[in-house]
N, C-alpha and C positions, 0 to 999 in steps of 0.2 A: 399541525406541527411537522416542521421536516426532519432529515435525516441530517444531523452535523457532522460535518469532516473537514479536525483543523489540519491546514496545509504543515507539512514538516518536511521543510529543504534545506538545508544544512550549510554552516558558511559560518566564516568569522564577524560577528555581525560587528561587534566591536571596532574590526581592523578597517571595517569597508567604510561604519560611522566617520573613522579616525579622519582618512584617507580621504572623505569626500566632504567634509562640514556638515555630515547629518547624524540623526539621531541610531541607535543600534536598530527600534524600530523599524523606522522608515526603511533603514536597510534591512531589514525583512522582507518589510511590502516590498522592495524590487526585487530580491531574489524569490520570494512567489510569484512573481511577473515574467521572471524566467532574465530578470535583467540582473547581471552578473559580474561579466568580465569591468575593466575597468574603465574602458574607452566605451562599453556600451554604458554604464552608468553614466558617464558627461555625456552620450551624446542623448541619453534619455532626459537627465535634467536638464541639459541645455539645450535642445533639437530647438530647430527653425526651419522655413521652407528651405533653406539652402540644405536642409536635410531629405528633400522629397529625392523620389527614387529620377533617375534619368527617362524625359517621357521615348525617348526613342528607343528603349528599351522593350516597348509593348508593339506585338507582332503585329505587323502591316500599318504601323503609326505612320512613319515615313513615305510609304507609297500613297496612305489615305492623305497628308497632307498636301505631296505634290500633284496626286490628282486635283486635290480642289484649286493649287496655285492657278492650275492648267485654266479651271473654269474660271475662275474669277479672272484672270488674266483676259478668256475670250468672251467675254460678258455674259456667259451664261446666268437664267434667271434660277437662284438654288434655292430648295424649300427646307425645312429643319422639320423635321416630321420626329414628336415625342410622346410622350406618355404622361398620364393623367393625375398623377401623383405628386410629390413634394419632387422627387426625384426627378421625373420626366421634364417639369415645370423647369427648376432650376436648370438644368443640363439643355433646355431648350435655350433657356436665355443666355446662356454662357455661350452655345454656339450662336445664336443668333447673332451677340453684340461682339463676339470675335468674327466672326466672319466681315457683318457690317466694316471690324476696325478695319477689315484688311482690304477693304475695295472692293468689297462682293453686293452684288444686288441680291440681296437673300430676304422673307420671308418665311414664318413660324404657321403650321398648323397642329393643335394636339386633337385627336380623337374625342368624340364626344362617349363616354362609355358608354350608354343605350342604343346612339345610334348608328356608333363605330364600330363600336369593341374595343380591344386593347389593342395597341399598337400602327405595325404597317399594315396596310388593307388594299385590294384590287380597289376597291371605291374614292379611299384617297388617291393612287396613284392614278386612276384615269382622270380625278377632279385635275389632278397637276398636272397631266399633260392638257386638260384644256384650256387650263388656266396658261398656258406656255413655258412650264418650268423645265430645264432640261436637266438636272442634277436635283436627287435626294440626298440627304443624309440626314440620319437614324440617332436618335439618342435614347439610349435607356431601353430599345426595343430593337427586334429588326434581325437578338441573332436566329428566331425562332421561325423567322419568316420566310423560310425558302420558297413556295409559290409565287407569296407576294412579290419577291426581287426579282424571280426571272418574268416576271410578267411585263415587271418596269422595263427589264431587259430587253424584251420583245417589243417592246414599245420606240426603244432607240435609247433610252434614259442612262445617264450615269447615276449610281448608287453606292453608295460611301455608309456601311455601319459600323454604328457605335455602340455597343454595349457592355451590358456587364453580366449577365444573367448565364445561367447554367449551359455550355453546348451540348445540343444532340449529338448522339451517338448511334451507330448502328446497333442493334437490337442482337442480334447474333456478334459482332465485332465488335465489342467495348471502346476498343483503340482506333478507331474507324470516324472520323467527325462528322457531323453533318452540316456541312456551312452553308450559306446563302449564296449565290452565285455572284456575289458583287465585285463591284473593281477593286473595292479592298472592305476588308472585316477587321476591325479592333475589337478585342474581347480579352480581356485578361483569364478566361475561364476558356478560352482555348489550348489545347492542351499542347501546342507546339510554340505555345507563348513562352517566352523566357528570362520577363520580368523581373525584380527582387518579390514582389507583392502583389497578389492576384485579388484581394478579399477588398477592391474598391466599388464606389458608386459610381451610374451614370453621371452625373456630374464631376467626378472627378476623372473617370476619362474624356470627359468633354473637355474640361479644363487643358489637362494636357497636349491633345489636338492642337485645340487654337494655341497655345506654348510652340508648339513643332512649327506650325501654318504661320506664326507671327514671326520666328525667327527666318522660313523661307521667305516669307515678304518684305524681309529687312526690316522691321518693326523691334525696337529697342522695348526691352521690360525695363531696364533699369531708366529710361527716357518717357516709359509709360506708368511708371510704379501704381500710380492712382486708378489707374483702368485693369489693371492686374492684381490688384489688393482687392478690387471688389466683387471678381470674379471667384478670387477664393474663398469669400464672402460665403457665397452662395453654393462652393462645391461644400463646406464645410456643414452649412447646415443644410445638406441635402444627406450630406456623411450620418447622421445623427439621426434624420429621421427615415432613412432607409435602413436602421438599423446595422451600419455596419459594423464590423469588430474595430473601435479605440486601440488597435495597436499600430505600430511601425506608424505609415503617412498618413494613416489616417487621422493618427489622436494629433502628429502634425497640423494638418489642414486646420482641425478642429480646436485647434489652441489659436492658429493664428486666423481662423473666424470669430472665436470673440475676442481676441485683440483688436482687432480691425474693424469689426460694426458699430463703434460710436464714431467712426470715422468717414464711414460707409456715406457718398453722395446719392445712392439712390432713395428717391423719393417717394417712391411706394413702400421698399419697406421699411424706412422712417415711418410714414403713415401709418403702416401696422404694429410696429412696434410700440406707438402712441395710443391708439384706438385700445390695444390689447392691456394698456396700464404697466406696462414693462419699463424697465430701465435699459439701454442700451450698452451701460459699462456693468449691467449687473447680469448679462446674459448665460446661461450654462443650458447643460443637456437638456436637461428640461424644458427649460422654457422652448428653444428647439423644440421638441417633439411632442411636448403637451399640450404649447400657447400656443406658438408663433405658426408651427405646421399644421396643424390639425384644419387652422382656417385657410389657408392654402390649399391645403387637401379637399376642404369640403367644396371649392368649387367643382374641383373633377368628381367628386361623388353626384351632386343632387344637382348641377347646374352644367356648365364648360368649363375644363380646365384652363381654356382661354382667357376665361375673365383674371384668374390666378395671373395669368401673365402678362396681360394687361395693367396689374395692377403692378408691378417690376417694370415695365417700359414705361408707367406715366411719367410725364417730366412735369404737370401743372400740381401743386400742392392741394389745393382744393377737391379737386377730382381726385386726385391718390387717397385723399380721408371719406370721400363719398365710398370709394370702391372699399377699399378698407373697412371701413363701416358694413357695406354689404357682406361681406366674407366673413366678418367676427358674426353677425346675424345668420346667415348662413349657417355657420359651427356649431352654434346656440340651438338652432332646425335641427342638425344633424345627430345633435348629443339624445334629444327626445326620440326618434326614431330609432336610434343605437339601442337605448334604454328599452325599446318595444319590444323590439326582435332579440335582444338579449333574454330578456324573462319571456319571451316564447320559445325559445332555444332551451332553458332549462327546464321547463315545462316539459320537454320529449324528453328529458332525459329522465326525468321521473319514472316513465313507461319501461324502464329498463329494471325498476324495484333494486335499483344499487349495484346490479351485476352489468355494470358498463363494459362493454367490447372494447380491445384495446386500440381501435381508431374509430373516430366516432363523426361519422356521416348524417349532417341533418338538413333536412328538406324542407326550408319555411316558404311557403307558398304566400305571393304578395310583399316579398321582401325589395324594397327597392335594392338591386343587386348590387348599389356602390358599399353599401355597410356589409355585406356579407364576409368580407378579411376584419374588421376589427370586432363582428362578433366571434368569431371562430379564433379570434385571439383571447376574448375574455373566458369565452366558454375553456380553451386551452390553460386560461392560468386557473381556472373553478376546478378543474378535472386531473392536469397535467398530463393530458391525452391528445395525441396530433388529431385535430379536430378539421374536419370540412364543413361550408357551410355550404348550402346549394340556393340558390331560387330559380322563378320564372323569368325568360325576357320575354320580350314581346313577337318574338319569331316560334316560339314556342321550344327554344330548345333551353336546357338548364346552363349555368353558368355558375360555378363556384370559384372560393377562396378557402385555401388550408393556411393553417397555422400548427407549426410543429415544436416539440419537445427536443431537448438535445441529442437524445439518442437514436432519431427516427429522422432519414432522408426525405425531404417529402419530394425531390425532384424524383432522385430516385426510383420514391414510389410510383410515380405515377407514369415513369418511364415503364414500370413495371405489367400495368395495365392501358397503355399508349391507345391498342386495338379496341378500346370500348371508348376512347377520347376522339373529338374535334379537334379540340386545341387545345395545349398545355403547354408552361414555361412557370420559371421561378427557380429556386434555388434549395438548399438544405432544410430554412427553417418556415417557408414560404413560397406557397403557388398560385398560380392563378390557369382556370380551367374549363371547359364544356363538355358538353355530353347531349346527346338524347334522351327525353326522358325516361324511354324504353327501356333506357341502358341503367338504370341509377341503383336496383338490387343487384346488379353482378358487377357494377363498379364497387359498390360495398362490399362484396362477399369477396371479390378481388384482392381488395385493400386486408381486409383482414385475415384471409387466407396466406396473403404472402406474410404479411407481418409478424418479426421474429421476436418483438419484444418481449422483455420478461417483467414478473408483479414487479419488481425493481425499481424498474424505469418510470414506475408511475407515481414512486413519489419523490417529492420535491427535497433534494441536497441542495445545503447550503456549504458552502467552500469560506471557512473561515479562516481570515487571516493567522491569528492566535489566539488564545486564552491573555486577555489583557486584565490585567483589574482595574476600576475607572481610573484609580487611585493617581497611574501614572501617567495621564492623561495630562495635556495643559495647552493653552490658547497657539503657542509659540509650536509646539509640536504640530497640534494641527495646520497652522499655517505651512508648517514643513509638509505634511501629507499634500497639502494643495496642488506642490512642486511635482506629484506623482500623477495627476489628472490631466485634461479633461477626464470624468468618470464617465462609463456608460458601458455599453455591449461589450464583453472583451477586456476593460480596464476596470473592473467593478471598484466603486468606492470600499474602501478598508472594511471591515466587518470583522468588529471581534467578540468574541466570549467569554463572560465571567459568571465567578459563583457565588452564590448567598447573597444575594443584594437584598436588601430589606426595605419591602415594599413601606410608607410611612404612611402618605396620603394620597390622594386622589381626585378630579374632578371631571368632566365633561366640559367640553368648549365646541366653539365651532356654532357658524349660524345654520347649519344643519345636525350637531349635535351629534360629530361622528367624528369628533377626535378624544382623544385620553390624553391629560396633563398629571402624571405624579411627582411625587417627591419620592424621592429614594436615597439609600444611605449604604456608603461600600462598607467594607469590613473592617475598616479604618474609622468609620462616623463620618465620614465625610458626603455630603448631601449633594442633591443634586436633580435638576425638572430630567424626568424620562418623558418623550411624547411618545403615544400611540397613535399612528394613523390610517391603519386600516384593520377591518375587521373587528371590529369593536367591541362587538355582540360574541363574537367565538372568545377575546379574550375573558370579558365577562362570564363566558360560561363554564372558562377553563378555573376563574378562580372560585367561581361557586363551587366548582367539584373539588377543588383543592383546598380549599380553605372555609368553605361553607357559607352561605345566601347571607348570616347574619355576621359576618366577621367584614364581608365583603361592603354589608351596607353601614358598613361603623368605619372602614377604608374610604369610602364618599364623604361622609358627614364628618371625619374628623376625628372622631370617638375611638380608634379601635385602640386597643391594649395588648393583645396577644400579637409576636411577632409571625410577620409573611415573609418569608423569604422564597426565591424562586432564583435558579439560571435565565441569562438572558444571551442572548445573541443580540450585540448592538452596532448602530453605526454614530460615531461622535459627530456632533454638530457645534457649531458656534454660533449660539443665540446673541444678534444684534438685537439691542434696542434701547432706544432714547438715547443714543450714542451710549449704550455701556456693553460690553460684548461678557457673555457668560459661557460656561458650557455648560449643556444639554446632552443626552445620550436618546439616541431615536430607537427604540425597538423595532428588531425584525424577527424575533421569534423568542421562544421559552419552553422552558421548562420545569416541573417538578424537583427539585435537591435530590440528590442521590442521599445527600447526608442530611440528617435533623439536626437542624441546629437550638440550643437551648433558649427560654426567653431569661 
């Protein structure tokens, strides 16, 4: 159970309802969102891309576009050099098929993670010059690469990055940057950037590029709408599964990505969107990050993130479901491997006997190193501790993935111990890193040496909207909340709190038999399906200890007599089905009554 803290910000909720057509609610949820004033409330509920920030606003956009005019103009052959992920993939293709729009002979290479690494590399840049390329540019990678670029540079090459990731810094000089030596850097996360919005994805500053590069090649958006709707297509759910923060252009972009994917001409991920049983007008966060990306992703873990994008430029329908097809199989591979090395991960942690250090460094020997970030993500939400995972490559040196907690920097950190690193990059909540193996107790003892955290920080708050009781709940409201979404990083769906709900009945569902369906009843009588979907087994164990083994097995069967009542932390849903919509309340947490209630 976590720690609750309901939000209390203050406002006429009333007058804001009155004034805008919404409920006093809903104007709550915005003024917890920090949205307020009166033009920001219309431009929250009504934003469109004509709400996106101006791209020329992001330092060295302008000169990065007109350098590429230059090449494309004198037929340079340019390569799109990206990253292995949902991120890197899309933001490869955005510049690929911008560039293409604009008269460029361009070509796509991403890294093979075992036998590249991440990112730019001396290996690919000498491949491209013998392949005859005369211009790189970087997406999603490239600001970490200072070697890499002056090498290019030495070479004769133009180089053009694109990123989004943390800048180096001098180690003694905070304020001091460490850029890449290229003829221009985009990076919103450069400090002499002076953007409205720094907290976007590789794909979304790819997006804007080819915006700046299509306007200098006198290329009409509003003559192009079709080839520009599906590019933000793609920045949008690369937004979603790079985790970034749903505020300002992002939640933008991400509203008019599923607006615009049943509309979508590309044929591959039509193809995946079919393969995976999804509906195209029924798209949200989730499906993004849970369906659609994860099989996207597992090309760059266990295969080429190539094929990934391969399967975005197919034009033949038959082939896009063949490749589609491989990539959902693929994810299916990936999820049993995930599942290995997760339950071997908590295994080491057992070896601690419960007195866990407060960063937690694990060494799975044999791990195929592309799942090492999404176990150190699970292990992170098991523990609520910024978690590293390390393994072997095949050169013998280690490579990890951290996954961090909100109150621990993991760039930060590991800026922090640079001198025991090869290589590191990534951001606040997410790194990606090496080391020698030599090195791997004094990167640990490092890590938690410097680490300021407190017992605190290590358990899980939840940030509740308010003390709701279901009572005042209704189809027509919710609908209204929907106008406050896309939900996700940064825009959390509503979450509120109430008391004394009285547990009624209960069942088990699910073809793995790991969900919870109740019935429950507010303090009105009024009923209502609560679903459980995770953790099953703890809630189980909480109502044994609360209400006792045999009250709980007479809440299954139907039979019970004495009332349950318990606090819930819920988030409201609208159960469709058989065209009848109800509501449903989803638990995300509970507790014990302070008060006893009588039966």
């Amino acid at each position: 159970m976590a720690k609750w803290f309901v939000t209390r910000k203050g406002a006429d909720f009333n007058k804001i309802g009155q004034e805008h057509g919404i409920s006093p609610i809903t104007a709550r949820l915005l003024r917890n969102r920090d949205v307020f004033e009166f033009e920001d409330v219309e431009a929250f509920l009504h934003s469109d891309i004509r709400s996106l920030h101006d791209p020329h606003e992001l330092q060295d956009m302008d000169k990065a576009a007109a350098i590429m005019k230059e090449c494309i103009e004198r037929g340079d052959n340019i390569r799109v050099i990206g990253d292995y992920d949902v991120d890197g993939i899309c933001s490869s293709y955005i510049l690929y098929e911008g560039i293409r729009k604009c008269g460029g002979h361009v070509d796509v290479r991403l890294p093979h993670r075992v036998e590249d690494g991440y990112g730019l590399s001396d290996a690919l840049i000498d491949k491209a010059q013998e392949e005859g390329i005369n211009t790189i540019i970087t997406c999603d990678n490239g600001i970490a690469a200072t070697t890499q670029v002056a090498h290019a540079k030495e070479l004769g090459m133009t180089v053009i990055v694109t990123d989004h990731h943390e800048v180096l810094c001098d180690s003694e000089d905070k304020d001091r940057m460490i850029l890449p030596e290229a003829d221009a850097v985009v990076d919103p996360k450069r400090k002499d950037d002076e953007s409205k919005f720094h907290e976007i994805c590789g794909a979304m500053v790819a997006y804007k590029f080819i915006c700046v590069l299509a306007e200098l090649m006198g290329i009409s958006e509003s003559q192009n709408d079709g080839f520009f709707r599906d590019l933000r297509i793609f920045a949008g759910w690369a937004t979603v599964c790079d985790v970034m923060p749903l505020k300002d252009e992002n939640r933008i972009i991400v509203k008019d990505s599923f607006k615009n994917i049943p509309l979508s001409h590309n044929v591959g991920l039509n193809a995946l969107i079919r393969e995976c049983g999804v509906e195209a007008d029924r798209i949200t966060c989730y499906i993004y990050g849970f369906v659609l990306g994860p099989c996207l992703n597992a090309t760059g873990r266990l295969d080429s993130a190539m094929r990934g994008l391969e399967l975005l430029l197919e034009q033949d329908p038959d082939a896009a479901a063949g490749i589609a097809k491989e990539l959902k199989e693929l994810n299916d591979s990936r999820k049993d491997l995930t599942k290995e090395g997760q339950d071997a991960a908590m295994v080491k942690l057992d070896e601690y006997n419960g007195q866990l250090p407060k960063v937690l460094v694990i060494y799975l020997s044999g791990l195929h190193e592309s799942l090492a970030g999404i176990i150190a993500g699970r292990v992170r939400e098991a523990t609520h501790r910024p978690t590293y995972i390390l393994t072997d490559t095949k050169d013998g040196i280690l490579k990890g993935s951290g996954r961090s907690i909100e109150a621990y920097h993991m760039h930060d950190a590991l800026s922090e111990c640079r001198d025991l690193l090869l290589k590191f990059g990534g951001h606040k909540m997410a790194a990606g890193f090496s080391l020698e193996k030599d090195n791997l107790e004094a990167f640990n003892k490092a890590l938690n040496d410097n680490c300021n955290l407190a017992e605190d920080d290590f358990q899980e708050v939840l940030h509740i909207d308010m003390e709701l009781p279901p009572e005042y709940l209704s189809i027509p409201l919710l609908r209204e909340f929907e106008e406050i979404g896309p939900y996700g990083t940064g825009n959390e769906e509503p979450l509120f709190a109430a008391r004394n709900i009285e547990l009624v009945s209960g069942r088990v569902i699910g073809k793995n038999a790991n969900v919870g369906k109740f019935q429950i009843k507010d303090t009105t009588g009024r009923c209502y399906d609560m679903m459980v979907f995770n953790n099953l087994d703890k809630w189980d164990e909480f109502l044994n200890e609360t209400f006792g083994e045999d009250n709980v097995k007479k809440l299954y069967n139907g039979s019970l007599n004495d009332k349950m009542y318990i606090n819930v932390a819920y988030r409201p849903q609208i159960n469709e089905y058989r065209g009848m919509e109800s509501l449903q309340i989803v638990l995300r947490d509970y507790m014990k009554c302070s008060e006893k209630k009588s039966s």
